[in-house]
C-alpha positions in Angstrom: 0.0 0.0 0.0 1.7 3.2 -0.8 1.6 6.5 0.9 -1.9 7.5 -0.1 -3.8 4.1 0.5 -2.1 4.4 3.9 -3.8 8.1 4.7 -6.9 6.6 3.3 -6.7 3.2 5.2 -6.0 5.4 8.3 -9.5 7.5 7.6 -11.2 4.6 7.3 -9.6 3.4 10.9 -10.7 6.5 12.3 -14.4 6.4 11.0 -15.0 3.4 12.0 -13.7 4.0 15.5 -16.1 7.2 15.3 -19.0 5.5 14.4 -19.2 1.8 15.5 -20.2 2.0 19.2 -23.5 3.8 18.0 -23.5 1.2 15.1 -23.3 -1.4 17.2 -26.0 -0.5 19.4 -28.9 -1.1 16.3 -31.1 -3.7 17.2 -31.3 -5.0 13.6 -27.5 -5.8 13.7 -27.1 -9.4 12.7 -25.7 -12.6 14.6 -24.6 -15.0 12.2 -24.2 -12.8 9.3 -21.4 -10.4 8.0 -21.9 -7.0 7.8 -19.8 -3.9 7.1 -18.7 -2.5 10.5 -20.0 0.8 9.5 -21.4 2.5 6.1 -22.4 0.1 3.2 -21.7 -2.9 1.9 -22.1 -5.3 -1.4 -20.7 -7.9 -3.0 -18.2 -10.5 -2.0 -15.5 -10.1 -3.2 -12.0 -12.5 -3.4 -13.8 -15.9 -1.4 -10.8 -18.3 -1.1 -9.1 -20.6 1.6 -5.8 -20.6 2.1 -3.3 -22.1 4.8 -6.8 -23.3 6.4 -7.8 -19.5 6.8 -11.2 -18.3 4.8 -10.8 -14.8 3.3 -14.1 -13.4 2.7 -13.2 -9.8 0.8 -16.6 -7.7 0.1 -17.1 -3.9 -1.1 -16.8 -1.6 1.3 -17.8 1.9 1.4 -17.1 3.1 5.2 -17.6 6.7 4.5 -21.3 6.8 2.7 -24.1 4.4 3.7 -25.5 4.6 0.6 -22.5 3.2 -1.4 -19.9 5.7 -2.6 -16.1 5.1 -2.9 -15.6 1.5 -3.0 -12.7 0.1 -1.2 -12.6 -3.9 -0.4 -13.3 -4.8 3.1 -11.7 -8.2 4.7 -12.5 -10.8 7.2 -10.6 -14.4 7.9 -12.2 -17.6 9.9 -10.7 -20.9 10.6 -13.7 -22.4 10.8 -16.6 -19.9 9.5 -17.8 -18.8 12.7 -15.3 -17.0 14.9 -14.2 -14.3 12.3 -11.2 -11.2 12.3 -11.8 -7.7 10.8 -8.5 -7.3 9.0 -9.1 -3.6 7.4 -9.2 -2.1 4.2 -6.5 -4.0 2.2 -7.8 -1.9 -0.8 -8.8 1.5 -1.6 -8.1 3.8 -4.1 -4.8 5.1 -4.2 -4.1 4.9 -7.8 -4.6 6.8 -10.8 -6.3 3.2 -12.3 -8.6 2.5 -9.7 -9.3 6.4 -8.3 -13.2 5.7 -8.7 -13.6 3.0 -7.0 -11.7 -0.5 -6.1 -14.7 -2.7 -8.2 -15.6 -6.2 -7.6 -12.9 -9.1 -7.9 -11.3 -12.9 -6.9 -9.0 -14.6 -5.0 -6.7 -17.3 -5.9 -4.7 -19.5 -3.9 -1.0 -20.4 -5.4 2.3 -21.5 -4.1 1.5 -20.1 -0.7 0.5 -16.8 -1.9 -2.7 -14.9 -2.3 -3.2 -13.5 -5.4 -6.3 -10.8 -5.6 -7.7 -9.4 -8.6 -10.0 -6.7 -8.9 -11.3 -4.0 -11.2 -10.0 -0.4 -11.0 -13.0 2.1 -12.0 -11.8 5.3 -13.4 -14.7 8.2 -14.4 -13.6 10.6 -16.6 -14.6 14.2 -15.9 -16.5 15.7 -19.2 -20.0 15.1 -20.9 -19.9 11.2 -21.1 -22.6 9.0 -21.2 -20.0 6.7 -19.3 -20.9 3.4 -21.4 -19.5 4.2 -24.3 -16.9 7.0 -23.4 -15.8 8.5 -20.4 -15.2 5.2 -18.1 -11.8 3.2 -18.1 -12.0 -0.4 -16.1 -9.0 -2.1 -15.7 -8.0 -5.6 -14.5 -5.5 -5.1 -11.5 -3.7 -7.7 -9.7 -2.2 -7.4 -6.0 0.0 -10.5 -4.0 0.4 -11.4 -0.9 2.7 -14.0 0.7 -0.1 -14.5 4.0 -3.2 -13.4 2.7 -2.8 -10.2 4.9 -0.2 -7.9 3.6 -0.2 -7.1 0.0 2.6 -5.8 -2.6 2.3 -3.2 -5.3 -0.4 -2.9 -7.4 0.0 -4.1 -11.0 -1.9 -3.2 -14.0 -2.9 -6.1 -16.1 -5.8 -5.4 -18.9 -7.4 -1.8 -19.8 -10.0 -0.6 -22.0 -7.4 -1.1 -25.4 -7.1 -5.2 -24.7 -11.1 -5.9 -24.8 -12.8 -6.4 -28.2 -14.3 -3.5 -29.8 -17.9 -4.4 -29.5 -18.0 -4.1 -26.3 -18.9 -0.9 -24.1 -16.7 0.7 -21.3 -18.7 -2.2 -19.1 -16.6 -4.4 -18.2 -15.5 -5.5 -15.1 -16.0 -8.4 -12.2 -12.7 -10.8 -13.3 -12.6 -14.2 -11.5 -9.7 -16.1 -12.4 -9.0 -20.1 -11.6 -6.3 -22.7 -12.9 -7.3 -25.3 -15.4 -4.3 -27.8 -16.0 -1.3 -25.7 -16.3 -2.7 -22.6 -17.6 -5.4 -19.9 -15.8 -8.4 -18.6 -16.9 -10.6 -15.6 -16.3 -14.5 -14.4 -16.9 -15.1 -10.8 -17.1 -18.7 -9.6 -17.3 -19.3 -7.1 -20.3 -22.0 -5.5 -21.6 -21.9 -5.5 -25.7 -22.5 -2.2 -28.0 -25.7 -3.7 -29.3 -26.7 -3.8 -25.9 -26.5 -7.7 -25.1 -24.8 -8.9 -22.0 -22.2 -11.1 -22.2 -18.4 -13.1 -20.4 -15.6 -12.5 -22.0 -12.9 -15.5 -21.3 -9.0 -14.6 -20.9 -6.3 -17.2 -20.7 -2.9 -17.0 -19.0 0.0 -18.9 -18.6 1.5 -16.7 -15.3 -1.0 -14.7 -14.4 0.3 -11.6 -15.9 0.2 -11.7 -19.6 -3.6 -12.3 -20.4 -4.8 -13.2 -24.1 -8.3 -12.9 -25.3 -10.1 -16.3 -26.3 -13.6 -16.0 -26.9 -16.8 -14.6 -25.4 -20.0 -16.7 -23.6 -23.5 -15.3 -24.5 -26.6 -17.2 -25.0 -28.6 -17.9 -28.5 -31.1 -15.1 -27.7 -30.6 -11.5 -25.9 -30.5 -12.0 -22.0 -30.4 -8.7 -20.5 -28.1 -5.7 -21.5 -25.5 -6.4 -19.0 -23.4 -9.3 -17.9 -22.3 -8.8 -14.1 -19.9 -10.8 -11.9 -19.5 -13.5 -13.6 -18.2 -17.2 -12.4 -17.7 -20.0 -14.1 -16.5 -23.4 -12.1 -17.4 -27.2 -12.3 -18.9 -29.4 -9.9 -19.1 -33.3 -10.2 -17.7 -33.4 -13.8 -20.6 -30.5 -15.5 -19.4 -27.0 -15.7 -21.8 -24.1 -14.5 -21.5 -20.2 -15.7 -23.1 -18.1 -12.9 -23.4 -14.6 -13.3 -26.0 -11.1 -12.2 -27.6 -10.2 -15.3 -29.4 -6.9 -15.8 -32.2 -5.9 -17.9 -34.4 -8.6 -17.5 -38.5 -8.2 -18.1 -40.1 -9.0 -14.9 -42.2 -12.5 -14.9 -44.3 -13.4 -12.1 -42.5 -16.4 -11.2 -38.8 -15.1 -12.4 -36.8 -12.2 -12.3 -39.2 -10.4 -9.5 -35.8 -7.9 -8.5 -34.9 -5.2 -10.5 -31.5 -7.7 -11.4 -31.9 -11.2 -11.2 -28.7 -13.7 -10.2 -28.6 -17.1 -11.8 -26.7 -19.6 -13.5 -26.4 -21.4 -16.7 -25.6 -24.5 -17.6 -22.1 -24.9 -20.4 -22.8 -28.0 -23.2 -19.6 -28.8 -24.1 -16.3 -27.3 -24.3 -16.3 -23.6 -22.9 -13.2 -23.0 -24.2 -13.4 -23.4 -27.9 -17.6 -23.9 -29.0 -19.1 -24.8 -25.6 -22.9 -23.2 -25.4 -25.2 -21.4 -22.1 -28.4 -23.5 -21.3 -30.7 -23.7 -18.9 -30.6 -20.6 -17.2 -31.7 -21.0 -13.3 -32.1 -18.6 -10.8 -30.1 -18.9 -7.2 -33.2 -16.8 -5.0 -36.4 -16.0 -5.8 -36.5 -13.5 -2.2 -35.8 -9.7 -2.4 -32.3 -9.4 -0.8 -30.0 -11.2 -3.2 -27.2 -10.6 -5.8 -24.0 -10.9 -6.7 -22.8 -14.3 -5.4 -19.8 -15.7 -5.9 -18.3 -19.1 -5.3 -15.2 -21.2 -4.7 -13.8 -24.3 -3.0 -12.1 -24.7 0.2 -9.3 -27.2 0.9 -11.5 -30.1 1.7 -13.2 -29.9 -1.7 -16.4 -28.6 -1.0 -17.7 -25.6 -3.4 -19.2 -22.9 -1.3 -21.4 -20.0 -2.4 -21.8 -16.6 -0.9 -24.3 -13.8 -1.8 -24.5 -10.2 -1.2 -28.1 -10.2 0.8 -29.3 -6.9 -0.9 -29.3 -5.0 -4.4 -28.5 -2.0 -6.2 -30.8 0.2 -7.6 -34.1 -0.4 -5.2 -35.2 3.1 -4.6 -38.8 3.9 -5.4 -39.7 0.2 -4.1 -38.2 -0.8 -1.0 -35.7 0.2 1.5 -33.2 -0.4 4.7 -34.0 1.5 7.9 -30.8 0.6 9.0 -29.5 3.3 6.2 -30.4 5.2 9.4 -28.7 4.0 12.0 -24.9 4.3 10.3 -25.1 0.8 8.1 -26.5 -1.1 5.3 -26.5 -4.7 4.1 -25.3 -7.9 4.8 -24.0 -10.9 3.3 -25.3 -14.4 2.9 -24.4 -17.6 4.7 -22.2 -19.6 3.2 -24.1 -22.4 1.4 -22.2 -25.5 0.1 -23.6 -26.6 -3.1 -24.4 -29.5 -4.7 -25.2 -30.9 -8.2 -28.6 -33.0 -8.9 -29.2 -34.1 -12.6 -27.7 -30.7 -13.8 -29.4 -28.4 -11.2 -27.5 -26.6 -8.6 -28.6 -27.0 -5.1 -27.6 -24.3 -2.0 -27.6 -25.4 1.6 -25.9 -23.8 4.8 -22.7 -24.9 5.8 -23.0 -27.4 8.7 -20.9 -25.4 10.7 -23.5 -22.9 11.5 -25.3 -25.8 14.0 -22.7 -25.0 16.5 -24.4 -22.0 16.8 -27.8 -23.6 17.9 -28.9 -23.1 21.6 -31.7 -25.6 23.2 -34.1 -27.6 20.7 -38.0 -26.8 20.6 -40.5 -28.9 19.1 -43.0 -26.6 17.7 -47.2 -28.1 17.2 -49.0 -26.9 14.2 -51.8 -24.2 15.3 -49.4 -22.9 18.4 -47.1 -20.1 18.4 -44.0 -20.2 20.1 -41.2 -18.1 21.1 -38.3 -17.5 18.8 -35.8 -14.9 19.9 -34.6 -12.6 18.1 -32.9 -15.2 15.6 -33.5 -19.2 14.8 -33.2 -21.5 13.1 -36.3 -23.7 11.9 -36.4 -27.2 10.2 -39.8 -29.0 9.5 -40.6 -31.7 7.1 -44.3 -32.7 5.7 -46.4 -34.9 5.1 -47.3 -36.1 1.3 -48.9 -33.3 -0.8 -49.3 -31.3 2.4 -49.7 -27.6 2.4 -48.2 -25.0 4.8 -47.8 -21.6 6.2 -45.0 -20.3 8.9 -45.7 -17.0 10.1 -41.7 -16.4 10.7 -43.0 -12.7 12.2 -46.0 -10.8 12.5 -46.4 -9.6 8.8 -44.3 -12.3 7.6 -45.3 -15.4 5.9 -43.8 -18.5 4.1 -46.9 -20.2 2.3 -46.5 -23.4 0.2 -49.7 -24.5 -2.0 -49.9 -26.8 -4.7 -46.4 -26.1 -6.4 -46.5 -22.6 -5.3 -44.1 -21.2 -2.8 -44.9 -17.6 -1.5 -43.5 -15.2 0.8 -44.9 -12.2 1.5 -45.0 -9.2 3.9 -48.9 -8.5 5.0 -48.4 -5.1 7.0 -46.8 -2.6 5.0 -46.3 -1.3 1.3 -46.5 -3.5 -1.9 -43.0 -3.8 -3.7 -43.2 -1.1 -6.9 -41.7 -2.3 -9.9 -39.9 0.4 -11.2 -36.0 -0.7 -13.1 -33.4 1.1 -12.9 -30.5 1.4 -15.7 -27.4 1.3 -14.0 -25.5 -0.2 -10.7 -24.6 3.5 -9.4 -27.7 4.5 -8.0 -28.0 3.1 -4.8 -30.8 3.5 -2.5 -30.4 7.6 -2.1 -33.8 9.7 -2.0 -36.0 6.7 -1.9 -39.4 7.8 -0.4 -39.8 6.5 2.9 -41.6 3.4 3.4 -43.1 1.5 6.1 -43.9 -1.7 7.9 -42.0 -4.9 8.5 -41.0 -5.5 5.2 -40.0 -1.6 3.9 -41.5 -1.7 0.5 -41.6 -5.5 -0.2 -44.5 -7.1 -1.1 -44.6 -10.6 -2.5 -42.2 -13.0 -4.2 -43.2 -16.4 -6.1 -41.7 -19.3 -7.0 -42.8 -22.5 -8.6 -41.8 -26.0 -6.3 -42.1 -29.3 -6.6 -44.0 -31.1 -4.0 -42.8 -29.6 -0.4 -40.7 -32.1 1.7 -38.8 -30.2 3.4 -38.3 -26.7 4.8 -35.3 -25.0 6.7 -35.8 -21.4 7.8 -32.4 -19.2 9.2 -33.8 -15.7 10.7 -31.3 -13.3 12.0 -32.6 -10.9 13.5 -33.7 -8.6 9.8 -32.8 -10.9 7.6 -34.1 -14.4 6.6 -33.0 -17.4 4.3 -35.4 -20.1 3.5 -34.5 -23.4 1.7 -37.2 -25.9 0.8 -36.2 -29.1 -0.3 -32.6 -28.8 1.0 -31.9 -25.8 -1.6 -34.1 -26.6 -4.5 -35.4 -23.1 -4.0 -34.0 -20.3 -2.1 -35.8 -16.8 -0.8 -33.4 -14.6 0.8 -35.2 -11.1 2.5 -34.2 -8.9 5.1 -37.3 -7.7 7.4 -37.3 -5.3 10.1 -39.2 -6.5 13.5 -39.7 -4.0 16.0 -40.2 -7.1 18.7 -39.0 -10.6 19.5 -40.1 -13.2 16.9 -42.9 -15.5 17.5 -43.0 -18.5 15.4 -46.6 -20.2 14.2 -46.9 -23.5 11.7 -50.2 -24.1 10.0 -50.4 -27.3 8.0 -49.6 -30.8 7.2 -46.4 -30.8 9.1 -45.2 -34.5 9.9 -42.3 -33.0 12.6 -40.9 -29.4 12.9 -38.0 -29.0 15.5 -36.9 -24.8 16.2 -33.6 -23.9 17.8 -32.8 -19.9 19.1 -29.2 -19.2 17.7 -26.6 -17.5 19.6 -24.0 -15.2 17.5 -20.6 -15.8 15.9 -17.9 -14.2 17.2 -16.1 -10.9 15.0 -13.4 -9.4 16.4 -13.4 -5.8 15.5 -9.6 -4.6 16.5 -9.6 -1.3 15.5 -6.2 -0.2 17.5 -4.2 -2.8 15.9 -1.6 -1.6 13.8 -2.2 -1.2 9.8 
């Protein structure tokens, strides 16, 4: 980190030393999640084990709630539940990346860390900033323990993308594949299709265009943080794609996140299939994957989105903060379909086990976690909170928020609006309404509520909803249904360690 990142890393120190004990003091602040320690957060950024330590990296904006001047926050676990805030490895103290230290990956090699990350530069003039005016560079930035990091070095500008492509480009995640390296890079074309742009290396340094992964027919205008791994022996392109029509049963958000399936041979004429969405709730985007030492592929979401003002909001905007991310959820592969499921881990965190009855309310806390199973072709509803229901009817899953206002369903055009000047809303739920998914037949149902935010997995991750609510009292759980056994447990908190006087 040179002289500047230093002064700006130091800032950072000293707002968050400002502002965290009133931070902290917010009701709605989360047990088992991550969040920013102050000001905003989104998505995950550089997810990779190394020497038996998890790095989760995530975009950090300590200085504006609302999500200007992105540096690149970082935690490391041992085990993904007793975590360490390590600082603001990255911020932007180069001419590249003076506009923001974008989204990026992490790659474990040789005992080193290597990051990579897109460097956002806005050019001050009359631009419409997609075609002119923005420069997005790849950067890439070592360390030897995942903790301190070298110089800076500039990999890939604006002049080594093809030419049908807009100043939209960014999001690189780079992993080995025999003795070479590739990497995805999200783009978003001139003729306004989105698409991934794939890069090969030998070294990591010197990068060479090889071709670019779209689908047969226009998929939204913009290609976002793009991911491409394999998981028992089929390859899976996942990616946030914007522009989208909303459907009733897909694409509800104003961007949806999903993943296709590659036929064949990505690297020469391999094709997208099959797109599938990770989580039909409204707090999800921007995942990103990768796999830890003992093999497993884990997934991690940003549990928000960009762009939501006019139709739902975060009180907690408020109070100093805003957003969370996911759990991590191991996946798994089922006749080509992707399944999501917490980490095991997480059941350390479990306190004394209730059995709950169908038709009686009981006592949650302030965070649980719920798994019930049915009976055959049953139906159900789970009032998680008052104003917040889980209903499952005949294929249909449904969650929706019963005391406040109706999600609107205005899109937005861009990632850089962020939430600023949204009217204010009310009720549990801020703004959202309803979300929809078509099931097969219900068998099982796990439900995670932390304290404002909630993931729900039926059939062990067949379908996801991912929300963040806003109670103003303890929650108070009630099953209606043909439940065959439903067994709650109140969850205590991981443990962060926030060291804010430790030297940087």
């Amino acid at each position: 980190m040179n002289k500047e990142g230093k002064r700006l890393a130091e800032r950072v120190r000293q707002e968050e030393r400002e502002k965290l004990e009133v931070v902290c003091r917010d009701p709605w602040r989360l047990r088992f999640h991550l969040m920013p320690p102050v000001g905003w957060l989104n998505d995950p950024n550089g997810l990779v084990q190394a020497d038996g330590v998890y790095h989760v990296f995530f975009q950090y904006s300590p200085f504006d709630v609302n999500g200007k001047d992105k540096f690149w926050g970082h935690y490391t676990s041992r085990d993904l539940l007793n975590w360490d805030y390590q600082g603001t490895p990255f911020v932007t103290d180069e001419d590249f990346d003076r506009n923001g230290v974008y989204s990026g990956c992490a790659l474990a090699r040789d005992g080193k860390v290597a990051v990579f990350y897109t460097g956002n530069v806005k050019l001050e003039g009359d631009y419409d900033y997609i075609l002119e005016g923005r420069r997005a560079s790849v950067v890439l930035v070592e360390s030897g323990d995942g903790l301190r990091f070298g110089e800076k070095r500039l990999l890939l500008t604006n002049e080594d993308y093809p030419e049908d492509y807009t100043q939209h480009i960014r999001d690189p995640k780079v992993f080995r594949l025999g003795d070479g390296y590739e990497m995805v890079l999200g783009g978003r074309k001139k003729n306004g299709c989105g698409a991934v742009l794939l890069y090969e290396s030998d070294d990591l340094i010197s990068w060479h265009f090889r071709r670019e992964l779209t689908s047969a027919q226009p998929f939204g205008y913009m290609w976002e943080c793009p991911d491409l791994f394999e998981l028992d022996g089929e390859w899976f392109l996942s990616l946030s794609p914007q522009g989208l029509p909303r459907e009733e049963y897909r694409f509800q958000n104003v961007y949806a996140s999903g993943y296709f399936a590659v036929r064949g041979d990505f690297r020469t004429d391999g094709s997208l299939e099959d797109f599938s969405e990770w989580d039909k709730g409204f707090d999800f985007y921007a995942p990103q994957t990768f796999q830890d030492e003992t093999g497993r592929r884990l997934l991690i979401g940003w549990a928000g989105l960009p762009d939501i003002s006019g139709e739902y909001e975060n009180p907690t905007a408020e109070r100093g903060w805003q957003h969370a991310l996911t759990v991590p959820r191991q996946l798994t592969q089922r006749d080509g379909r992707l399944l999501q499921y917490p980490v095991p881990e997480l059941e350390a965190l479990r306190g004394e086990e209730k059995r709950l009855l169908p038709g009686v309310e009981t006592d949650a806390g302030a965070a649980f976690d719920l798994e019930l199973s049915l009976e055959e072709e049953g139906k159900l509803t789970v009032r998680i909170a008052e104003g917040l229901l889980f209903e499952y009817n005949d294929g249909e899953a449904v969650l929706s928020f019963r005391d406040g206002d109706e999600a609107g369903a205005g899109i937005g055009e861009g990632r850089e609006g962020t939430g600023e000047g949204a009217e204010a809303f009310s009720g549990l739920g801020r703004g959202r309404g309803v979300r929809k998914a078509k099931s097969g037949a219900l068998k099982t149902l796990r439900i995670l509520a932390d304290t404002s935010l909630v993931e729900i997995y039926l059939n062990r991750g067949e379908t996801v909803f991912t929300t963040r609510f806003y109670p103003e009292r303890p929650l108070r759980v009630r099953l209606d249904g043909d439940v065959k056994e439903a067994r709650l447990w109140k969850m205590r908190a991981m443990q962060v360690r926030l060291d804010l006087e430790k030297e940087l």
